[in-house]
N, C-alpha and C positions, 0 to 999 in steps of 0.2 A: 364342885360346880361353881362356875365362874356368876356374882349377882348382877344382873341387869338392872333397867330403872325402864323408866318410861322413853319415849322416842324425845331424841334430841336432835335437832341438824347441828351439822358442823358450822361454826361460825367462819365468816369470809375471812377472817384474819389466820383460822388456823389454816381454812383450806389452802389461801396463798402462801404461807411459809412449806406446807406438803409441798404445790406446784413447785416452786423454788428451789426447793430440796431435789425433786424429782428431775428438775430441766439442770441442775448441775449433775447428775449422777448420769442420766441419758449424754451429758456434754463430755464430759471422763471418759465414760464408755466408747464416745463416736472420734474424742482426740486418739485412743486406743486402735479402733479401729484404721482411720486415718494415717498411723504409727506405722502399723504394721501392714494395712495390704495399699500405700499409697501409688506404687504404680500402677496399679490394678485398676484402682479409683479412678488415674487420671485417665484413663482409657474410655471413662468412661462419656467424660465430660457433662456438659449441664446434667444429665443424665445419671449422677451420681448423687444428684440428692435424692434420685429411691430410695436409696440403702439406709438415709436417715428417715427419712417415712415410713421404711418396713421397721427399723428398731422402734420408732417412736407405736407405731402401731404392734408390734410384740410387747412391748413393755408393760404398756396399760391394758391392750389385751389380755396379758396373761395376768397380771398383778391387781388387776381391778374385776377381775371373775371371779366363780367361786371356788378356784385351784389355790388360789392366794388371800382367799377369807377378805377379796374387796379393798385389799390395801396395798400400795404400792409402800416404795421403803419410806417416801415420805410421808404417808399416809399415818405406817407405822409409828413413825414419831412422834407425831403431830394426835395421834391414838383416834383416827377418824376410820370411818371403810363407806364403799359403795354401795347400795342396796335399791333392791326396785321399791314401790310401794308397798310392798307386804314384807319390808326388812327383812326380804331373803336375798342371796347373793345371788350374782347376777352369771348368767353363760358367756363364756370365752368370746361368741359371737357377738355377743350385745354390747359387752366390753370392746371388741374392736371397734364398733359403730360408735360405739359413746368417744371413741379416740381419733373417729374420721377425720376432725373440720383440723385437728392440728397436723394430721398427717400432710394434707390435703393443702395446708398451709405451707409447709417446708417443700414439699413436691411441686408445686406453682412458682413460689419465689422466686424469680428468678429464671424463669425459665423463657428460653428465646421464642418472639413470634419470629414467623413463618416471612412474614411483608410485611416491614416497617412502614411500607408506604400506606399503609392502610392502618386509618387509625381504631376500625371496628376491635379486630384482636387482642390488641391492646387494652381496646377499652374494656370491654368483657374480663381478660385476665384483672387490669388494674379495682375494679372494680371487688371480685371477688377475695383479691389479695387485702383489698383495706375493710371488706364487708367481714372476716370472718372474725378479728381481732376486736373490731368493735362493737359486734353482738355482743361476743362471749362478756365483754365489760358492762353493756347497756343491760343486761341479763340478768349477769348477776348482782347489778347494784337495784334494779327496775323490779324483781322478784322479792318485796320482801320477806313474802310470808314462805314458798317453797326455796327462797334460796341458789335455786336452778340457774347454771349457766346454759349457753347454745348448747354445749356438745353432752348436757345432762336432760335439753329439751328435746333433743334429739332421741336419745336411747329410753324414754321417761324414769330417769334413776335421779336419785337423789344421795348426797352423800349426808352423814349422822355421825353423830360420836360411838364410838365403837364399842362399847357395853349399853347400848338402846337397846328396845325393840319395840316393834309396837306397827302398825298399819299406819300409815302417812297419807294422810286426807286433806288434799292442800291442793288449791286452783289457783293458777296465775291468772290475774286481770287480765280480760281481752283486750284492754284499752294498750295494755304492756305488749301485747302479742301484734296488734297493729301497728303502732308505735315502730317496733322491731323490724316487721315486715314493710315498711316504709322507709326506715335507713337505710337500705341496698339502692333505692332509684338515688335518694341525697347522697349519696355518695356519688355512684356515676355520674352524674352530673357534676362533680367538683372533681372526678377524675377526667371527666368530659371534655372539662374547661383548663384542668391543667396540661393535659395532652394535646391542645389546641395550642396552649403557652411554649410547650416545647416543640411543637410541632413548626410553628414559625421562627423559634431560634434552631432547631437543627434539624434545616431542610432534608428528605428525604433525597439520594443519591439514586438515580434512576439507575444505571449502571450495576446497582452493587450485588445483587444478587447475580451477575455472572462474572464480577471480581469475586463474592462470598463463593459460591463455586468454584473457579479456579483455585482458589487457595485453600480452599477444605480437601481437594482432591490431589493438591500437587504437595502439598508444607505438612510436617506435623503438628497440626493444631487440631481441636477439640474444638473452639466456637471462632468466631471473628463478625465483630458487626464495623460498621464504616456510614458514616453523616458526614454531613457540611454545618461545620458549626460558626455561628457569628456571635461576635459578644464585643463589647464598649468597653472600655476602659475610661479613669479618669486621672492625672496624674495629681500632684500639689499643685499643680500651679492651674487646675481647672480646665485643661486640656483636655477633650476625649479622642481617644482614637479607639477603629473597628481593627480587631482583632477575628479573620478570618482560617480557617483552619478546615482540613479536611482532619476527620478525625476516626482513629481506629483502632481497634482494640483487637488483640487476639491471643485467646491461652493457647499456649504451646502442652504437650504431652510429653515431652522427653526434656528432662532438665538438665542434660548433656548439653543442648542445642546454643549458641551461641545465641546471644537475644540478637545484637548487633546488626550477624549472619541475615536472621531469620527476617528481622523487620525490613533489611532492603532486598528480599526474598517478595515481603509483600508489597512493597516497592513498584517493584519491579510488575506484578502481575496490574498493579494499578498502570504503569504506563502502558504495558502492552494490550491493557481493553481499549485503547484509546482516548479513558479520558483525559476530561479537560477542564483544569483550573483556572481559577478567576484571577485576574489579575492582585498579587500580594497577599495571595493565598498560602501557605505553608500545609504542609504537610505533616500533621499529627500521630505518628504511632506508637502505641502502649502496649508491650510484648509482656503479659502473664504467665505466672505457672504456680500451681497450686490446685487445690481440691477444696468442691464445698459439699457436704453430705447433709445440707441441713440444721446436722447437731453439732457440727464441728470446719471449722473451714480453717486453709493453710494456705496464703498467699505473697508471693515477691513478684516485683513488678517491675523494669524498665521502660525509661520514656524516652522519645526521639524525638525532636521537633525539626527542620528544616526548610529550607525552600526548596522548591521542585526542581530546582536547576543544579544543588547540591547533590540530592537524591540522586539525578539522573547519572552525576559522577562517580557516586557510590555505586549506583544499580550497574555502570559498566563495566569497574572493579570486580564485582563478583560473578556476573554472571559469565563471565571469562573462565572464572576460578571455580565456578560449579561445576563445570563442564568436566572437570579434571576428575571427579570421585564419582561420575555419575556410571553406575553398575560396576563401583567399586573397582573399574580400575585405570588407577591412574596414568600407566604408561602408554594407553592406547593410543595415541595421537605420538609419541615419540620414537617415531621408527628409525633413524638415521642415527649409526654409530658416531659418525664424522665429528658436529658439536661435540660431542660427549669426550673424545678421543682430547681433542682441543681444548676443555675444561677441565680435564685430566692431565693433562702435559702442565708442567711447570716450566718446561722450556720446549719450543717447536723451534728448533735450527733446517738447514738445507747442508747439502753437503755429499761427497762420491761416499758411496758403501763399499767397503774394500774389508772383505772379509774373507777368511782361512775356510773355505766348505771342505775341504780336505779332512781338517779338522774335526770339523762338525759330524761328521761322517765318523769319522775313529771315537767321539763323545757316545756317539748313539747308538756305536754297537755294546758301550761298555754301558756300567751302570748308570750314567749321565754325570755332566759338570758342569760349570762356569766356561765361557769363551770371554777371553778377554780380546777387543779390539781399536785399533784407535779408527778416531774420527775428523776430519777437518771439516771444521765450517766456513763455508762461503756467506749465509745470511744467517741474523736471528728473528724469527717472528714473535717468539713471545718468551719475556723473561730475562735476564740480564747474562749473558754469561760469556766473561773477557775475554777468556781464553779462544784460540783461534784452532788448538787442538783439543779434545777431549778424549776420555777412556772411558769405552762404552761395556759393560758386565751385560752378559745372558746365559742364563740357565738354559742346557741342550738336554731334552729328556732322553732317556735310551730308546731304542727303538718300538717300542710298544705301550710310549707316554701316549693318553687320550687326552689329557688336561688343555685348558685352552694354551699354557703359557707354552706349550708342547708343538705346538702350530708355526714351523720358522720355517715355511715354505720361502716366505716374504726373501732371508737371507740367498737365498739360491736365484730366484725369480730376478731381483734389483738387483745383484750383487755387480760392481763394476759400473753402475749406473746413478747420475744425480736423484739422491732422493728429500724429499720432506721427513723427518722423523720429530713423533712426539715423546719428551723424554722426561723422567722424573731424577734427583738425587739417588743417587743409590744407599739404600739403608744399611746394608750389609760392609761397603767398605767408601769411609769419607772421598770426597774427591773425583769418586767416580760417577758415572751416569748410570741409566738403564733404562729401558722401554717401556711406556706406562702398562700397567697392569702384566707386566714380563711378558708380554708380548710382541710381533713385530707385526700384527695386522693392520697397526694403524701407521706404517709405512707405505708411501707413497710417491710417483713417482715428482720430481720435480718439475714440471712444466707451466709456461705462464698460465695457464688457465687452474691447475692447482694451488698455484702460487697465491692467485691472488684470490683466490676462494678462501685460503687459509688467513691472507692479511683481512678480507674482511668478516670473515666468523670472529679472529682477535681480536679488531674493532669493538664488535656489538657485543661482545662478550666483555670487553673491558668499557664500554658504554651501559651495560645492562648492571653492572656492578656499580659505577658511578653516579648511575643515575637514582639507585636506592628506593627502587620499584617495591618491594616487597614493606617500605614502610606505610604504602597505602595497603595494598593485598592483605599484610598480615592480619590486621583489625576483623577482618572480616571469613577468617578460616576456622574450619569444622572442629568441634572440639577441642578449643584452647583453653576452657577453662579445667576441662580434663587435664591435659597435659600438664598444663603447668602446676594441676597440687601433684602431679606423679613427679616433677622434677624438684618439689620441695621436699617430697617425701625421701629422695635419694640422698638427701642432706641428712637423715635421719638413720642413725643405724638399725633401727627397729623397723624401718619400713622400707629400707632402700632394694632387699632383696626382691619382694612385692611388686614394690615400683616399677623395678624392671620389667617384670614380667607383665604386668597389666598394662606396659606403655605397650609391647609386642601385641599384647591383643587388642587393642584400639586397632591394628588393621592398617591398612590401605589410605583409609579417609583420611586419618591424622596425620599422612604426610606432609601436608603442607604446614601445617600447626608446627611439627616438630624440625621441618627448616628452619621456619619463622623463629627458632626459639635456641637456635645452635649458637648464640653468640654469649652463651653461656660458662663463663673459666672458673664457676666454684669450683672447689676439691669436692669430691664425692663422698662420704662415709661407709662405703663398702667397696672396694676397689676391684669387683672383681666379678663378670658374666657371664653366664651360659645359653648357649642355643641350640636347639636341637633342631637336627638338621631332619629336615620334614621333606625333601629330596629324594624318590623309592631310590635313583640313581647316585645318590651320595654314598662315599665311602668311609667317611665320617659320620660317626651317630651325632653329635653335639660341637660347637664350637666354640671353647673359651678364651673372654679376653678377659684381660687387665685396663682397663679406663679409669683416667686418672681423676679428669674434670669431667663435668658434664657434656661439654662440648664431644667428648670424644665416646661416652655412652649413645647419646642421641644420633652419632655418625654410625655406629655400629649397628643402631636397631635400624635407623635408614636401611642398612646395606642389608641387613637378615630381611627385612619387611618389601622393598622394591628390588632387592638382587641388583640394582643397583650402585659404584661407588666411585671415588672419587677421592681418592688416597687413604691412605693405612696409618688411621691414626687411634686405633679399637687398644692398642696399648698402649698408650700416652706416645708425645711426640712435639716436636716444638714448637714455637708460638707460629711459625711462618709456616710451617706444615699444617695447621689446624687453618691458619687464616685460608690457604691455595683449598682444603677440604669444606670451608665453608663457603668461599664462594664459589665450587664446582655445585655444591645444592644449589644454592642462591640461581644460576645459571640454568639448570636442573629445574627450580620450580617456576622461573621464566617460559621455559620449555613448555613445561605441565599447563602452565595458561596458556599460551600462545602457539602449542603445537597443533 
């Protein structure tokens, strides 16, 4: 049987090294939490510091009752425990109560009003935020004889050294108890007066609650507040100048989200409510992402400053380029083979088609073959190519090919007749030509009205490459911080297999990202991909390449991911092949904005 002594309180020095003790182990626990379910958390937004309010209130609830003999771990240490006036231990409930004012604490903090334009809310919240921290001080220093803090005046417990016992007959001065209940008005009134302070440096934005609305219901974010902030400045040489700024803050949910992206997202909603800045006013935005639960918080932050007239050329930049992933698909706006056919030729000549259909006929009864044919050009639209004659290669399927490249109606149709044809190198044998994508659909008759449809798509298509459009667009495309640790990772033998596979399920939205990022000639450290062809109508289960560099990975998952391409360079290929396949994307994600 363990000896007791007489009743003892715990001295305020040991009690604070327990608290101490107790708010790092409650901080462990809530970085733990935090660890492991963070996206969960962020979901939650300001609304995630419950979760540290309920731990804080389980902890001492349960650790300060009499399941835990009154002693939390720091308690334990410290050899202190809780007890009512009759040093018996106290019920789990009472213990909760006695751990209210700090739950109550971390659940307030922070937490958004409703109408900034109204300073009541504010005041009320500010108020209780700085009232509860300074009781518990004024309390426990103002109690000499019971010791007692708020959250002990509350529950009537008292804490003791932990081999006492004994009845506890101890009255706080009234004078202490009025004293205390007269600190909550002094306060408000100096939170009063400082919310009156801030209230004239960051005027309330009349507008903002249907910007705060539009942009909580359109953007992944979790809070967003917006002021008009003024402040002075002084330099060395005693110069002041006003420093005006619209100013706004908003945690994002998804730490995929490009901040960039997202800020002239908010941008944007800002211009289309109408408002309207004051003259040399900028534009302040601070894109968050992180978690606060109270007993733990994680946060990265990005900041934007601008003028609104810069903004406005950002916000036109993307809001082109949104248009392009919105219900995830991006080719909906590009319906016309034509460009595509044109961005795909490395040479468009003119010229009579004079080809053997006799032939073709005797190929497609048999198993299928190559037709070899020559070609004379009369003009070249696009691409260099001296020769005046050429030798044009195409595969003739046998008569019951379905495939597209199987499709040479074109031959019989124009045969004998001036045509436009778009043509690539042929891989198979130097010197010679062949029809992009072995096709002859993108044959076409020669008449001036084709003619010059085809010189000016060449134009803007060799304008749209010159002009180096995508080095504004890129900065501000979907998931590029993804992509690019997936394309560092392929440098990596240990993760390049991965890599791949995780750039394919990025989807749709990261097309444009992985344009942006094709100008890529590292070697790769795994040479080698597969795809499974997800087609009920495919013939093939899977499709493997060989890619040498990056460039030629990133064209491949392009062409599994959009079905669409733009030459065949999935197994390595030369530098002039890879350059005509990166700017067939480049043209490609012109397209995707401006179709």
């Amino acid at each position: 049987m363990e000896e007791t002594t007489a009743i003892k309180l715990a001295t305020r020095k040991r009690r604070l090294f327990a608290f101490l003790i107790d708010a790092l182990i409650i901080g462990v626990f809530g970085w733990m939490i935090g660890w492991s379910f963070e996206d969960a958390i962020l979901q939650l937004g300001n609304f995630g510091r419950a979760v540290g309010a309920i731990v804080v209130l389980l902890y001492f609830g349960i650790c300060n009752s009499k399941l835990m003999n009154g002693q939390t771990l720091g308690k334990m240490l410290l050899n202190i425990r809780v007890v009512d006036k009759n040093s018996n231990y106290i019920s789990v409930a009472k213990a909760i109560l006695r751990a209210l004012p700090f739950a109550l604490y971390i659940l307030l903090n922070g937490m958004p009003v409703s109408d900034s334009s109204d300073l009541y809310p504010s005041l009320i919240l500010g108020t209780i935020l700085f009232s509860i921290p300074v009781l518990e001080i004024y309390f426990a220093i103002a109690n000499n004889k019971s010791l007692q803090s708020l959250h002990d005046m509350i529950a009537k417990t008292y804490v003791v050294s932990a081999k006492t016992e004994g009845c506890i007959d101890l009255t706080n001065k009234k004078a202490v108890l009025y004293a205390g209940l007269a600190l909550p008005i002094l306060i408000m009134a100096i939170v009063f007066a400082g919310s009156s302070a801030v209230a004239n440096k960051l005027i309330y934005v009349k507008d903002m609650q249907k910007i705060i609305g539009a942009a909580s219901q359109e953007l992944p974010i979790s809070s967003i507040s917006m002021y008009r902030n003024k402040t002075t400045t002084t330099n060395l040489d005693g110069e002041t100048t006003e420093v005006k700024l619209i100013q706004v803050t908003a945690t994002k949910i998804n730490k995929d989200e490009n901040d960039t992206l997202l800020a002239v997202k908010i941008a944007k909603i800002i211009f289309d409510s109408g408002f309207a800045f004051e003259e040399d006013e900028n534009l302040f935005i601070a894109i968050t992402y992180g978690y606060d639960i109270g007993i733990a918080s994680k946060y990265n932050s990005s900041k934007f400053n601008d003028t609104p007239k810069n903004w406005k050329e950002a916000v036109k930049a993307i809001s082109i380029l949104d248009r392009t992933s919105r219900k995830n698909k991006p080719t909906v706006d590009i319906k016309s083979d034509f460009w595509r056919n044109v961005a795909n030729a490395q040479y468009i000549v003119s010229g009579t088609l004079n080809v053997d259909t006799n032939k073709i006929q005797e190929i497609k009864k048999s198993k299928g073959d190559y037709i070899e044919f020559n070609f004379v050009i009369d003009s070249v639209f696009k691409g260099d190519i001296e020769k005046k004659e050429i030798t044009l290669r195409k595969f003739i399927c046998d008569i019951n090919g379905k495939e597209n490249r199987c499709n040479d109606s074109n031959l019989f149709t124009l045969n004998g007749q001036k045509v436009i044809a778009p043509l690539v190198k042929s891989q198979r044998k130097p010197g010679q030509y062949a029809f992009i994508k072995s096709s002859v659909k993108g044959l076409q008759l020669a008449t001036e009205e084709n003619a010059n449809k085809v010189s000016n798509e060449v134009k803007l298509q060799k304008e749209i490459i010159e002009s180096k459009f995508y080095t504004e667009v890129c900065p501000y495309t979907k998931l590029a911080d993804s992509v690019k640790t997936l394309i560092e990772d392929m440098l990596v033998a240990s993760k390049a297999e991965s890599a791949y596979v995780n750039l394919e399920r990025l989807g749709k939205s990261a097309i444009p990202t992985i344009i942006c990022q094709m100008d890529d000639r590292r070697e790769l450290a795994i040479k080698s991909i597969t795809f499974k062809n997800k087609s009920p109508d495919g013939t093939e289960k899977t499709w493997h390449y060989t890619p040498q560099v990056v460039t030629d990975v990133l064209a491949a998952t392009l062409n599994f991911v959009s079905w669409n391409s733009f030459g065949y360079i999935f197994d390595g290929a030369s530098e002039e092949e890879r350059v005509s396949v990166i700017n067939g994307w480049r043209i490609f994600l012109w397209y995707l904005i401006n179709g």
